[in-house]
TORKOL-4160 file (C-alpha; in steps of 0.2 Angstrom, whole numbers, padded with zeros to 4 digits, m for minus):
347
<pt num="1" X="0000" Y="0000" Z="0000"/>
<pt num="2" X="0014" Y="0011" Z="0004"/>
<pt num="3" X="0022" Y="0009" Z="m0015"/>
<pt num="4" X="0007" Y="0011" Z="m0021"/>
<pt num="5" X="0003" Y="0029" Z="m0014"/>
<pt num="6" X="0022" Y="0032" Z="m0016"/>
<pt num="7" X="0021" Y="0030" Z="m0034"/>
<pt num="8" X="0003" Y="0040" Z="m0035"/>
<pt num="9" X="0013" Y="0054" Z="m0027"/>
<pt num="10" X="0028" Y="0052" Z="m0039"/>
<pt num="11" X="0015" Y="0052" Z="m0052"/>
<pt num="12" X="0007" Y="0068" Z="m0046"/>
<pt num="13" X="0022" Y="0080" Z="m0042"/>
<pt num="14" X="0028" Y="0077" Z="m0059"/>
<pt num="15" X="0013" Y="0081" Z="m0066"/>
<pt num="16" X="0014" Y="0097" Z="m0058"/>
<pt num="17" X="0033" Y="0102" Z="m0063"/>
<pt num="18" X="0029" Y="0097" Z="m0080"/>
<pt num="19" X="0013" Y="0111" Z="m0080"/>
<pt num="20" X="0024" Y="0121" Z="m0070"/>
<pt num="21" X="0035" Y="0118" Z="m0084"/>
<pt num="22" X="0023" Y="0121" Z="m0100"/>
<pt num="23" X="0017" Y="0136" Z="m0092"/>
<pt num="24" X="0031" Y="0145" Z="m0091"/>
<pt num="25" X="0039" Y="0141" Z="m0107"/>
<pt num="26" X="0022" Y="0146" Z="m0113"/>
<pt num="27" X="0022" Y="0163" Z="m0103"/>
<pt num="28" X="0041" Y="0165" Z="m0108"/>
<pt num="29" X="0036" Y="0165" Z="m0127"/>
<pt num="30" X="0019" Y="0173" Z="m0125"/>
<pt num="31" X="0016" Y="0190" Z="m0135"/>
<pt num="32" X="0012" Y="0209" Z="m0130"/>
<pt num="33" X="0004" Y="0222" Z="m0140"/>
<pt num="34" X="0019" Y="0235" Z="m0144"/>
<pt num="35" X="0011" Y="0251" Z="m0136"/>
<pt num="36" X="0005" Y="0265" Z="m0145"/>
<pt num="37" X="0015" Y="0278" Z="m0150"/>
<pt num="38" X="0006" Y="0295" Z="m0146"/>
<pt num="39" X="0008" Y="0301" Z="m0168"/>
<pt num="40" X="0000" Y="0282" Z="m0171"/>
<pt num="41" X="m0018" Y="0288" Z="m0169"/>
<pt num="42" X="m0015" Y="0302" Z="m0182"/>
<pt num="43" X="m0017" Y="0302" Z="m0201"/>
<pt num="44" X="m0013" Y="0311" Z="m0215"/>
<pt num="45" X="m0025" Y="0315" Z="m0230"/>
<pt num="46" X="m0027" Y="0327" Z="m0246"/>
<pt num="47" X="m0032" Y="0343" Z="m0245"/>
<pt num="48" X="m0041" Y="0355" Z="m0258"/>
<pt num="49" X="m0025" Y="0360" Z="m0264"/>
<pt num="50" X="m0017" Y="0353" Z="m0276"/>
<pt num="51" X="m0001" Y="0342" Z="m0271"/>
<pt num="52" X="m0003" Y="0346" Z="m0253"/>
<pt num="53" X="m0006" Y="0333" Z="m0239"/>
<pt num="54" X="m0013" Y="0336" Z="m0224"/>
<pt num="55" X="m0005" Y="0340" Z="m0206"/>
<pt num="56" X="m0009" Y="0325" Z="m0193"/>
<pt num="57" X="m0029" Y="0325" Z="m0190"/>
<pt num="58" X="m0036" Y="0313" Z="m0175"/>
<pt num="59" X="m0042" Y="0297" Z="m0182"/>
<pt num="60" X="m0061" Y="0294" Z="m0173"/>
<pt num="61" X="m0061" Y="0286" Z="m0157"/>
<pt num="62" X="m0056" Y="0267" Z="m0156"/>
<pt num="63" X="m0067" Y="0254" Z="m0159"/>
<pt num="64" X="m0084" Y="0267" Z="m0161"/>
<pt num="65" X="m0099" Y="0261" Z="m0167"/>
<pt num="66" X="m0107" Y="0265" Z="m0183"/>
<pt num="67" X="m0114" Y="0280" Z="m0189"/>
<pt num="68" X="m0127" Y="0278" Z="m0202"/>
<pt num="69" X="m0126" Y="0295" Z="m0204"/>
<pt num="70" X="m0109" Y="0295" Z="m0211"/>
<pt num="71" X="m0115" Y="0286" Z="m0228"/>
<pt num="72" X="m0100" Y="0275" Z="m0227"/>
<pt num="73" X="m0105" Y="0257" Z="m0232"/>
<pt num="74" X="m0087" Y="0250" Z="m0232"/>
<pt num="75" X="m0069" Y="0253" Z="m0225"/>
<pt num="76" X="m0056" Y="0245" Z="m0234"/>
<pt num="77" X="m0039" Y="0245" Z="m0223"/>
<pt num="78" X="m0024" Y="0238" Z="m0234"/>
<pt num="79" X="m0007" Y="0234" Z="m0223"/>
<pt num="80" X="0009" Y="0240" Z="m0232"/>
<pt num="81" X="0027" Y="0237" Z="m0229"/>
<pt num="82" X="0038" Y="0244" Z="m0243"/>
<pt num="83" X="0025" Y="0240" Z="m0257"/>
<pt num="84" X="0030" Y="0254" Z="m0268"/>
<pt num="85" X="0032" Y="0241" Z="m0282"/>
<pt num="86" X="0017" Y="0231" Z="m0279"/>
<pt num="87" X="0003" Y="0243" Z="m0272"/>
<pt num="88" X="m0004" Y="0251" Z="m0288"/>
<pt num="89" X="m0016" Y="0236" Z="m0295"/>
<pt num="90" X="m0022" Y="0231" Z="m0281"/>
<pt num="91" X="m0030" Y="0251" Z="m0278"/>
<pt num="92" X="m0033" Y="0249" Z="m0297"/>
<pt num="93" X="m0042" Y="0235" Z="m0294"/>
<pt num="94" X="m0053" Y="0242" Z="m0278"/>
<pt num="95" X="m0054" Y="0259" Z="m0281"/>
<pt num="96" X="m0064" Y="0255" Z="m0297"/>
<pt num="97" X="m0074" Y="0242" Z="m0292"/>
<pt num="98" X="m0078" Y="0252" Z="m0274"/>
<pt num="99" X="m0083" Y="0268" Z="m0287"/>
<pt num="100" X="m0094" Y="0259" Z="m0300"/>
<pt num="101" X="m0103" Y="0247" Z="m0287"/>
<pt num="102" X="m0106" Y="0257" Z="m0271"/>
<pt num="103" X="m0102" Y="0277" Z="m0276"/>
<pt num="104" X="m0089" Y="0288" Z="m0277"/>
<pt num="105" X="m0094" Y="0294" Z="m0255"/>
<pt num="106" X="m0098" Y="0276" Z="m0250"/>
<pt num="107" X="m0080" Y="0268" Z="m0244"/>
<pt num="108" X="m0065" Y="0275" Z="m0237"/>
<pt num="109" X="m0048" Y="0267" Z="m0238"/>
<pt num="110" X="m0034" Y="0266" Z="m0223"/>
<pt num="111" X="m0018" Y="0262" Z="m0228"/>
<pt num="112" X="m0007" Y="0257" Z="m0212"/>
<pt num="113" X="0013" Y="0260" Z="m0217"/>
<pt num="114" X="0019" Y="0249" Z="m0207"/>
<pt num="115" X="0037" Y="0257" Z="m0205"/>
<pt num="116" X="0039" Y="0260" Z="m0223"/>
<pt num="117" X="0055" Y="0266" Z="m0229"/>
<pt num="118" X="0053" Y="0266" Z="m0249"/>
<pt num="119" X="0042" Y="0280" Z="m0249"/>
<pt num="120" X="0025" Y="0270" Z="m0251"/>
<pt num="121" X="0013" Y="0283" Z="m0243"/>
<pt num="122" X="0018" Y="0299" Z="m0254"/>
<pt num="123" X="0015" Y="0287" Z="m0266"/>
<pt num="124" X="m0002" Y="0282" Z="m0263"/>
<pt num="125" X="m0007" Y="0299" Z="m0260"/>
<pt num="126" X="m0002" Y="0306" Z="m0276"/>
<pt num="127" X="m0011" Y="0290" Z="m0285"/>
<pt num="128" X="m0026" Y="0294" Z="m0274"/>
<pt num="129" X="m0026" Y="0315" Z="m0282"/>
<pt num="130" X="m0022" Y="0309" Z="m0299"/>
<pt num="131" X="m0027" Y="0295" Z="m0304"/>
<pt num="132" X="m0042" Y="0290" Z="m0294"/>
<pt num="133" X="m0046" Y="0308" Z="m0288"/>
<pt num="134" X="m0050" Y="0304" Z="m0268"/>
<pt num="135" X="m0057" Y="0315" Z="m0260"/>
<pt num="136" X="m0047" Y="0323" Z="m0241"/>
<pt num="137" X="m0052" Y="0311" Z="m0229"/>
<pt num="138" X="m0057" Y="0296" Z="m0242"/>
<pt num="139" X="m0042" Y="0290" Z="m0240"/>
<pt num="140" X="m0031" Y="0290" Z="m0224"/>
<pt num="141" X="m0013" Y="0287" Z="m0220"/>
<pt num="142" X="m0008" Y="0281" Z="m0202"/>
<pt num="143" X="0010" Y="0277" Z="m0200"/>
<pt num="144" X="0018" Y="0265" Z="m0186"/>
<pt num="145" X="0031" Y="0271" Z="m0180"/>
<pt num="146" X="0039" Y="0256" Z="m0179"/>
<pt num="147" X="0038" Y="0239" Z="m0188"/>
<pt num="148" X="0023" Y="0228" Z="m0180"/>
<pt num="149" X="0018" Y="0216" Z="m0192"/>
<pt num="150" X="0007" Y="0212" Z="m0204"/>
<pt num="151" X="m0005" Y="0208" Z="m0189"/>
<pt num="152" X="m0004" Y="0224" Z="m0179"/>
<pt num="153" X="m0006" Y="0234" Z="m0196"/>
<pt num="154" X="m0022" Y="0224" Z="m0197"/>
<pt num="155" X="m0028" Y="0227" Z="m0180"/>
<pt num="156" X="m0023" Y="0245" Z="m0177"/>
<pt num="157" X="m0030" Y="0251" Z="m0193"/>
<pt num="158" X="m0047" Y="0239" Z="m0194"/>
<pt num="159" X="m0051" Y="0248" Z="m0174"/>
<pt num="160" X="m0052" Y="0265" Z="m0183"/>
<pt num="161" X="m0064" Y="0261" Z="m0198"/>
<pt num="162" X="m0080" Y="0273" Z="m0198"/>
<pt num="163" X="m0088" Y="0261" Z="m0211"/>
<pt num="164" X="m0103" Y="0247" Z="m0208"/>
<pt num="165" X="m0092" Y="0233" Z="m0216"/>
<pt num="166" X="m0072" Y="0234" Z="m0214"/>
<pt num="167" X="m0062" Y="0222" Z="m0224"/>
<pt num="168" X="m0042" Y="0223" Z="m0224"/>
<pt num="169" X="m0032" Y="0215" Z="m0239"/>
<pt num="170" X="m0017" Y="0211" Z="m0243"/>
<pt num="171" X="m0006" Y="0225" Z="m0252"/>
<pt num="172" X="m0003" Y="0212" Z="m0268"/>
<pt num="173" X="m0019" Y="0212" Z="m0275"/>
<pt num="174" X="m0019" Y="0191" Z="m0275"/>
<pt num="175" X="m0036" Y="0192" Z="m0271"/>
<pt num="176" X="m0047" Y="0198" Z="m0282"/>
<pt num="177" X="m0056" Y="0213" Z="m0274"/>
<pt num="178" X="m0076" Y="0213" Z="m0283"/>
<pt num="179" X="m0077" Y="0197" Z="m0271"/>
<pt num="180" X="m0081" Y="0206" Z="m0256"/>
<pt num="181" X="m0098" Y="0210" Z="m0263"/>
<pt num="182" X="m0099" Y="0188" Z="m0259"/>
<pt num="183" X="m0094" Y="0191" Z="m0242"/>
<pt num="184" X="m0104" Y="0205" Z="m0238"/>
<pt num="185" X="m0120" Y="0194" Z="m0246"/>
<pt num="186" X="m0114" Y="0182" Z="m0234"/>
<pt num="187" X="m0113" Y="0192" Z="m0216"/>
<pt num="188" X="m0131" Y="0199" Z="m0222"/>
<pt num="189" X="m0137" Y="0182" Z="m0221"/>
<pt num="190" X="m0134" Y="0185" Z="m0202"/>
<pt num="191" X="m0141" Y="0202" Z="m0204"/>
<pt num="192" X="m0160" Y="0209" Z="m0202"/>
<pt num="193" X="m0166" Y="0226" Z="m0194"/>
<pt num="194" X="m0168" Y="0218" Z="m0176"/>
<pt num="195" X="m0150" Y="0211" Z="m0176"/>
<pt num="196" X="m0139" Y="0225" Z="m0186"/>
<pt num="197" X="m0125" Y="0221" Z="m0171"/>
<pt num="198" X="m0124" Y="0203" Z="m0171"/>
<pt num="199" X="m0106" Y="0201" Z="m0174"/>
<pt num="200" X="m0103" Y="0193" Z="m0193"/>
<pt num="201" X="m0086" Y="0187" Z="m0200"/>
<pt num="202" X="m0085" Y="0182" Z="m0218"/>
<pt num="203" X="m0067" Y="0174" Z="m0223"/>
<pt num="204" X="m0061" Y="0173" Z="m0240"/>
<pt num="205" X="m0055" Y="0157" Z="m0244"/>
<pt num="206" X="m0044" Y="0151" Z="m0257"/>
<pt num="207" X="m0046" Y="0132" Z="m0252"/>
<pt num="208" X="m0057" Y="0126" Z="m0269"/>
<pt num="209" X="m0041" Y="0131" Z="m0279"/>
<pt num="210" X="m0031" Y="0118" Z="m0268"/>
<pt num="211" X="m0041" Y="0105" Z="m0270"/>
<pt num="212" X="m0039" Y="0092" Z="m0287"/>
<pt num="213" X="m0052" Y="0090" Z="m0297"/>
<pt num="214" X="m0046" Y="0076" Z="m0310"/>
<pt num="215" X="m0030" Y="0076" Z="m0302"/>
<pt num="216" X="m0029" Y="0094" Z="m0307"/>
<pt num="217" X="m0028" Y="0110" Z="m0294"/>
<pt num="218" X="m0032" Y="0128" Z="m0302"/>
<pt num="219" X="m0016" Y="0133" Z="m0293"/>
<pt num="220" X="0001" Y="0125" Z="m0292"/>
<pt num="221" X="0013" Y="0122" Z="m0276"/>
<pt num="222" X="0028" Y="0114" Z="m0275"/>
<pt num="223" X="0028" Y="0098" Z="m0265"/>
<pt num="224" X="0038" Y="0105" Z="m0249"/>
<pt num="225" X="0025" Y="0120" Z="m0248"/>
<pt num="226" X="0008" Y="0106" Z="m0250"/>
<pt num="227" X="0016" Y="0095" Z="m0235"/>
<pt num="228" X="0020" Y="0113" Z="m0222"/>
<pt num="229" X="0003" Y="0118" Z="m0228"/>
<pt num="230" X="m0004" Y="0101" Z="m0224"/>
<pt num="231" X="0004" Y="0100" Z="m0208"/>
<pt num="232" X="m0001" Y="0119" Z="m0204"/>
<pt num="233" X="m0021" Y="0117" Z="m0205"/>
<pt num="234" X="m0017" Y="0099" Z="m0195"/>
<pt num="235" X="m0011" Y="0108" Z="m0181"/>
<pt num="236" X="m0025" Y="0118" Z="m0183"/>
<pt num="237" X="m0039" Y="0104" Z="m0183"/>
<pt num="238" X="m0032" Y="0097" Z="m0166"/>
<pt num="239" X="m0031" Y="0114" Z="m0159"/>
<pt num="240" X="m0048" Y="0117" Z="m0164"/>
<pt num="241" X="m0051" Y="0128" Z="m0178"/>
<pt num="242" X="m0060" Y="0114" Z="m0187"/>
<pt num="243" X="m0075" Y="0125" Z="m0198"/>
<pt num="244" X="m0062" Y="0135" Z="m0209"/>
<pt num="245" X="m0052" Y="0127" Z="m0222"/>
<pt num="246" X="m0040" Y="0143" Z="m0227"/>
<pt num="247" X="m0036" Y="0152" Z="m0209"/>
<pt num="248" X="m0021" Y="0163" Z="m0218"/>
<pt num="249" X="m0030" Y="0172" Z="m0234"/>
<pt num="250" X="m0027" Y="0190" Z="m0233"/>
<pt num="251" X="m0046" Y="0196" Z="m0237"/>
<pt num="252" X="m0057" Y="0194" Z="m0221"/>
<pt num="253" X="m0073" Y="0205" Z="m0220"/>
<pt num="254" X="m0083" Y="0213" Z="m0202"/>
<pt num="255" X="m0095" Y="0222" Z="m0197"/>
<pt num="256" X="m0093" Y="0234" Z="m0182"/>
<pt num="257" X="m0101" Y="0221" Z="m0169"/>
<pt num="258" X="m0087" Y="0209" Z="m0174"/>
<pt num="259" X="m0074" Y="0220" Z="m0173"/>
<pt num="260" X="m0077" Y="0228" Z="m0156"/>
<pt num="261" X="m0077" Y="0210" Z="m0150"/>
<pt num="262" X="m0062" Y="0203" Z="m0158"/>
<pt num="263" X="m0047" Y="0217" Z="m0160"/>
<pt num="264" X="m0047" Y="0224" Z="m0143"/>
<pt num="265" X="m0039" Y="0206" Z="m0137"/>
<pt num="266" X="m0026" Y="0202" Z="m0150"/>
<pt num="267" X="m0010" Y="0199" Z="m0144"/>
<pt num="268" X="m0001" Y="0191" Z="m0162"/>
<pt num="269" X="0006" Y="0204" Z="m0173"/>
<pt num="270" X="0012" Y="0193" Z="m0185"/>
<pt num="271" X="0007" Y="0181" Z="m0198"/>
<pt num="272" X="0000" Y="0169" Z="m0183"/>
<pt num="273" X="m0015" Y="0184" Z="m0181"/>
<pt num="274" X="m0026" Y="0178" Z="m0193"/>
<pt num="275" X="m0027" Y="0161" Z="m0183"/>
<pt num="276" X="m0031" Y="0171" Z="m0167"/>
<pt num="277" X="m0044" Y="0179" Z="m0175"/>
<pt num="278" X="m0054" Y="0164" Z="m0178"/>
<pt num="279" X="m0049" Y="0158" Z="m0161"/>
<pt num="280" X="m0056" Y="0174" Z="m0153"/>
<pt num="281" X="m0072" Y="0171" Z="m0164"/>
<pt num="282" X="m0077" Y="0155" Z="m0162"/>
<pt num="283" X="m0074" Y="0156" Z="m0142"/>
<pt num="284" X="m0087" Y="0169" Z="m0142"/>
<pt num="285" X="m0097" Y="0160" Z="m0153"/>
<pt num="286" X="m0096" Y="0174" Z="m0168"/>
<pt num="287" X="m0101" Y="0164" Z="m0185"/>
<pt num="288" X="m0087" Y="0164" Z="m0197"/>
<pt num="289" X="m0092" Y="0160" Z="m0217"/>
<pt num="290" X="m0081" Y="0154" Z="m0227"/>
<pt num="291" X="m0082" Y="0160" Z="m0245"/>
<pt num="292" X="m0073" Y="0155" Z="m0260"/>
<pt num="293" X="m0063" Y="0168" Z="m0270"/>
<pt num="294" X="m0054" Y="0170" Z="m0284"/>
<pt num="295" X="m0036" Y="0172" Z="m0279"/>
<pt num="296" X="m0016" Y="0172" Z="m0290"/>
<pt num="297" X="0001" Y="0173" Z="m0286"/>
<pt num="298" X="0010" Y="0186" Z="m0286"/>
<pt num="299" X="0029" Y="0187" Z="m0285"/>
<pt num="300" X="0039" Y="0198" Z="m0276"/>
<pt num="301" X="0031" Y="0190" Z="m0257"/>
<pt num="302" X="0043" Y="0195" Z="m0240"/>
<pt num="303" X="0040" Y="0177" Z="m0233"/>
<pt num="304" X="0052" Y="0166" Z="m0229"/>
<pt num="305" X="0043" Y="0149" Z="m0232"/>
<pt num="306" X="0056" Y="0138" Z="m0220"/>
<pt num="307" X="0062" Y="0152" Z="m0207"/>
<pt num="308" X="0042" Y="0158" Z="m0209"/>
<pt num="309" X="0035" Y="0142" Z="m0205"/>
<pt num="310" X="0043" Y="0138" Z="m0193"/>
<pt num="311" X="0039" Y="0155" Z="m0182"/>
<pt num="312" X="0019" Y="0152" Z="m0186"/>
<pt num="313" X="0018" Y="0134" Z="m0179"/>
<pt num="314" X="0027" Y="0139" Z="m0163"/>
<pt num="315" X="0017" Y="0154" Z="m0162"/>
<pt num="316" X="0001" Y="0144" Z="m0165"/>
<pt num="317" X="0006" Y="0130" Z="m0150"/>
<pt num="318" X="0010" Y="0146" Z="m0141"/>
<pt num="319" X="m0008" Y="0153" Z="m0144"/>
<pt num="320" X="m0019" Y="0140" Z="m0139"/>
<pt num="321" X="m0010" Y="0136" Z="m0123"/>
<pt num="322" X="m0008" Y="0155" Z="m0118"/>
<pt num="323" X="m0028" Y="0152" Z="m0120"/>
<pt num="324" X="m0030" Y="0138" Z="m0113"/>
<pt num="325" X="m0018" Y="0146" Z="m0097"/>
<pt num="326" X="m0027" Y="0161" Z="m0096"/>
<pt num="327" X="m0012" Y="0171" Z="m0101"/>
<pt num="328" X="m0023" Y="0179" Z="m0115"/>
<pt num="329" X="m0039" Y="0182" Z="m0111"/>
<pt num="330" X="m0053" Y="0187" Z="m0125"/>
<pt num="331" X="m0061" Y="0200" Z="m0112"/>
<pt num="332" X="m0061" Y="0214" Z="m0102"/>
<pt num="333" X="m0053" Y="0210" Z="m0086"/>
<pt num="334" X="m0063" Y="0220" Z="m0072"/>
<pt num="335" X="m0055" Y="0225" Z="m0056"/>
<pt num="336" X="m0068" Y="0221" Z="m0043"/>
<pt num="337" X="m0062" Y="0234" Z="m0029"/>
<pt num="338" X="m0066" Y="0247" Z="m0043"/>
<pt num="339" X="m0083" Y="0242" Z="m0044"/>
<pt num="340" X="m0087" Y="0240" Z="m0026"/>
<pt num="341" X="m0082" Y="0258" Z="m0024"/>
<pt num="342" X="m0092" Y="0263" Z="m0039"/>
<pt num="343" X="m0107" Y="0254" Z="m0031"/>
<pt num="344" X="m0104" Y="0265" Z="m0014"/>
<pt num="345" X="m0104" Y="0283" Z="m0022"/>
<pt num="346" X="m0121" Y="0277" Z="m0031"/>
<pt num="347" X="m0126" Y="0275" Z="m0013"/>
């Protein structure tokens, strides 16, 4: 009997070291937000002068609601680093399509320069004068200070959208950009005039171009890219993000409901955000659709698919269990004290 609980014991104290163990490796490579620098909730916009930009203007409060009265049906917010080279068709490509579908007053676009160094937001501003003839404030121009990442791009711009529907996209133009009018169809599904704030994500997904048909995909990969892919959404599926077949496509629509419940609480900056999203989202139960889209290559990508890989799939492991620790939370965490002494001065 005494080996018997000897060995229970043994059992049970090294269960705990290895928790101990896993929950601290975990906290050790866990991931904070960069704070705000204080020029990082400006923008800079035309003006009415020709070839003038603007001073820094204060971007609307963070993560307001919508204002019907603003006429603006969608925000488009488009993370750049250094896409001087790349940039133009993709605003080709939306500026038409947002113009001849929705009307010249009925979108806004919020390019976040992600640290740029190339020059790409002069740039964009004299295409938006010129070519596409923007009006001041149609187009916006924050720039972080300092590199965050694709995914803090994403989720420092999408919490400063004034539109009903905010999509971000990639800066490449892969995706091509009249889908959105699928995925806004497919969050109005959700949609009716009791329920305009139930929070809706649509997910474009490049999946159906993976998959053979005859033994024949639309779109090629090289064998060592299929297996990392492979192995990716497998780590996925155990981890739980089983109803979305492409987690990493770079052309996710919300509506405001959606992003007050999901952006406040991201803690990924990198590529590894677009999994935490979905994360976020199914937890609170948001529904996500899924919607095919045309999607192409385009050369020129600053991913390193081996070094690249590598940092998402610890980063993923990281995520679930910082989740499953509660060292990210998906809430507010409210200090009880401060309430109590709330509740006494309404006394």
């Amino acid at each position: 009997m005494y080996i018997l609980i000897s060995i229970v014991s043994l059992f049970v104290w090294l269960f705990i070291l290895a928790f101990i163990s896993v929950y601290l490796v975990v906290l050790i490579f866990s991931h904070n937000p960069r704070p705000l620098h204080e020029d990082e909730i400006y923008y800079t916009t035309l003006t009415a002068e020709k070839s003038v930009y603007s001073d820094l203007k204060p971007l609307p409060l963070k993560n307001s609601n919508y204002d019907p009265k603003s006429n603006i049906l969608i925000s488009l917010v488009i993370p750049c680093y250094n896409e001087i080279n790349r940039i133009k068709p993709m605003l080709d490509d939306s500026t038409s399509f947002l113009k001849e579908k929705y009307g010249d007053d009925a979108f806004e676009i919020l390019i976040v320069d992600d640290g740029s160094t190339d020059g790409t937001s002069n740039f964009i501003l004299d295409l938006s004068e010129n070519l596409y003839s923007l009006k001041p404030d149609q187009i916006r121009i924050i720039k972080l200070i300092k590199n965050r990442g694709k995914g803090g791009a994403v989720t420092h711009g999408l919490q400063y959208t004034r539109g009903k529907y905010s999509i971000f996209a990639d800066a490449d133009g892969a995706s091509k950009f009249s889908d959105i009018s699928k995925l806004i169809t497919a969050i109005e599904k959700h949609q009716s005039p009791k329920s305009q704030q139930v929070p809706v994500v649509a997910v474009g997904s490049r999946a159906q171009l993976y998959e053979k048909n005859n033994n024949h995909s639309v779109v090629k990969r090289s064998l060592i890219r299929s297996f990392l892919m492979l192995s990716f959404h497998s780590i996925l599926f155990i981890f739980g993000i089983r109803n979305v077949k492409d987690s990493q496509c770079g052309f996710k629509l919300f509506n405001k409901a959606a992003i007050q419940q999901i952006f406040p609480y991201m803690h990924n900056e990198r590529f590894i955000f677009d999994v935490e999203i979905l994360m976020i989202a199914n937890h609170k139960k948001i529904p996500i659709e899924e919607v095919p889209i045309s999607w192409h290559e385009v050369s020129g990508s600053k991913v390193d698919l081996a070094r690249d890989s590598i940092k998402m799939a610890i980063d993923l492991i990281v995520t679930r269990f910082a989740y499953l620790f509660g060292i990210y939370k998906d809430y507010e965490v409210v200090d009880c004290k401060v309430i109590h002494k709330l509740k006494e001065k309404s006394i």
